[in-house]
C-alpha angles and dihedrals in degrees: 000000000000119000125191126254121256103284128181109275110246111308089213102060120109129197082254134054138275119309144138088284092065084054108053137101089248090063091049096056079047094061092046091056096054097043089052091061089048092065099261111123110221105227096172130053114297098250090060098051114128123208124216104222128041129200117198132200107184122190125053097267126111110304129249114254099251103027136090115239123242120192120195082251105056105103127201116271131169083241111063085026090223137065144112116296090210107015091160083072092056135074131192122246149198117245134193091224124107127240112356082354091069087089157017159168133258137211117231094182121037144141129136089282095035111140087203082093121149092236125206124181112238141176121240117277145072114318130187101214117192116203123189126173150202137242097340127157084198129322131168122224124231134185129173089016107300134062128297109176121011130228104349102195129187129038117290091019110174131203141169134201132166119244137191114223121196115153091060105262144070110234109187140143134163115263146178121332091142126009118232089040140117106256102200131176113208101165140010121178120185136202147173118238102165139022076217124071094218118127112228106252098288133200108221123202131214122183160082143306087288095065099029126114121259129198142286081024091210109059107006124145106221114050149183129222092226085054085051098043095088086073086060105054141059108268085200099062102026133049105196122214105187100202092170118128135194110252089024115164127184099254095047096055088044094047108027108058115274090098094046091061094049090055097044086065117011107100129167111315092044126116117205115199111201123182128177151140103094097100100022088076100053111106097233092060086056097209108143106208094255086067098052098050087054091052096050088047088057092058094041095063086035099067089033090058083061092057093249133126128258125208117189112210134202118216123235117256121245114282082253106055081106120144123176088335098310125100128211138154105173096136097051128090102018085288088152105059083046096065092039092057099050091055092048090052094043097236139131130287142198109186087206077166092066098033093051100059093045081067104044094049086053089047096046131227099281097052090046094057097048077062096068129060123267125296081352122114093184123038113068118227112226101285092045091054087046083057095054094041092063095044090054083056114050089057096056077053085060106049088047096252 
């Protein structure tokens, strides 16, 4: 994972926020002046240069050292580069973090294709974007249309994610996570990672509550393998996207988005890890087996089509699928259509399922379920979901990948 140099934080920024002043000529001469002390030679007239790294301060508090203030009101315009598309659908708000974190915004108005975007001139190229937001019960972040991070949960959650831009101009905004919810935006920090707007070979993640992120990523309790994943990789030959979210079925991450991200990015080079089933095989979600396995194959050729390649993935059992010391859960969660699929398509698997319970019968019952949260047979607790992490990975080792 490559990460920018230390950059100038945007010339443009003031200890208030946002007002004519920031958007006069003056400021821009301003900026050219400072980038040009930053080593960046201005080549255009001063009013049209363009700096590489933003810092934002959103809500109408006192503003961050360092960071240019955004109120809900401060519309986009060509002259300051940076503003709200629809501000008239956003409302600043109070938040219980400290520094940049004291306030926000919200959006009023929101959803993948939503118009009401944050909007930030760039030019084209990579770019890491760090979001963190304000007092959110769980919220996602998009940005060009799809997803970008799931299921963001606690107030001041922060995420980052690197993104090609290539029309001139960052569009995002925070979206749903749960409906019914404040989605607020604290902080955003830009910056620009790459003159070319090509992702680093990524490993995407499709799943269930079981691989999903959970908050704050560093030191939650509960966990998910595809969270913990990131230990067991090369950073320098793998970006990860965990996509995975909890309640999760087949046909929702098929038909609600989170897809539709993965294709808009992922190219030859690429793995995607899909596992599913959990949740696929509870009554109320109303998916037969037979129309699993067809979903899945749907992905499956999907991502393919992209020349990317596909790994199926089983989920684990529950801590207590124990029998006489040895633990196995190969009938459960439509485990077996998944690995029939994977050898019908001709793609990759890792039987998590199986591997998983190898090591929980050498690890015995009661060590397994101090892997799992409490009173909870299913859902790992951060070591456990390290545990299964590692085990996902060293079986992509294996089969080369």
């Amino acid at each position: 994972m490559t990460l920018a140099a230390p950059t100038s934080n945007n010339p443009g920024s003031s200890p208030t926020h946002a007002g004519s002043a920031r958007k006069s000529l003056a400021a821009g001469l301003a900026a050219a002046a400072l980038l040009g002390g930053a080593g960046m030679v201005a080549t255009t007239p001063a009013a049209y240069a363009e700096p590489s790294n933003y810092r934002f301060d959103f809500g109408s508090g006192p503003v961050e050292h360092g960071y240019t203030g955004v109120s809900a009101a401060d519309a986009y315009s060509p002259e300051a580069r940076y503003g709200f598309n629809t501000p008239e659908h956003m409302a600043n708000v109070s938040a219980k973090g400290t520094g940049a974190g004291s306030d926000a915004v919200r959006f009023l108005q929101f959803g993948t294709k939503s118009a009401n975007t944050f909007n930030v001139d760039l030019k084209e190229g990579l770019y890491r974007v760090t979001v963190t937001l304000g007092d959110t019960s769980r919220a996602s972040i998009a940005a060009e249309g799809v997803f970008q991070e799931m299921n963001l949960t606690g107030n001041g959650a922060t995420a980052s994610f690197e993104i090609p831009v290539t029309d001139g101009q960052l569009n995002l905004l925070v979206t749903e996570g749960k409906v019914g919810t404040a989605f607020t935006l604290s902080s955003l920090e830009i910056d620009k990672v790459s003159r070319h707007p090509e992702m680093d070979p990524t490993i995407w993640v499709g799943g269930d509550s079981t691989v999903a992120s959970y908050y704050p990523l560093h030191n939650s309790i509960q966990g998910g393998w595809g969270q913990m994943l990131p230990q067991y990789v090369d950073p320098a030959a793998f970006d990860i996207r965990n996509m995975a979210t909890g309640g999760q079925i087949a046909r929702g991450f098929r038909n609600d988005g989170q897809l539709a991200a993965i294709l808009q990015y992922i190219k030859p080079g690429d793995l995607f890890l899909l596992e599913m089933g959990i949740n696929d095989t509870a009554a109320k979600n109303a998916t037969t087996e037979a129309e699993f396995k067809e979903i899945m194959r749907d992905m499956v050729r999907q991502v393919a089509a992209t020349g990317a390649t596909p790994v199926l993935v089983t989920p684990q059992g529950r801590a207590t699928d124990f029998v006489d010391g040895v633990h196995t859960s190969v009938n459960r969660w439509y485990r077996n259509s998944t690995v029939a699929l994977a050898e019908e398509e001709g793609v990759h698997l890792v039987d998590l399922n199986v591997l998983a319970s190898a090591y929980f019968t050498k690890i015995g019952p009661e060590a397994t379920l101090a892997l799992f949260m409490t009173g909870d047979t299913l859902h790992p607790n951060r070591a456990g979901a390290s545990e299964l992490a590692r085990l996902v990975a060293e079986d992509l080792y294996r089969q080369g990948l």
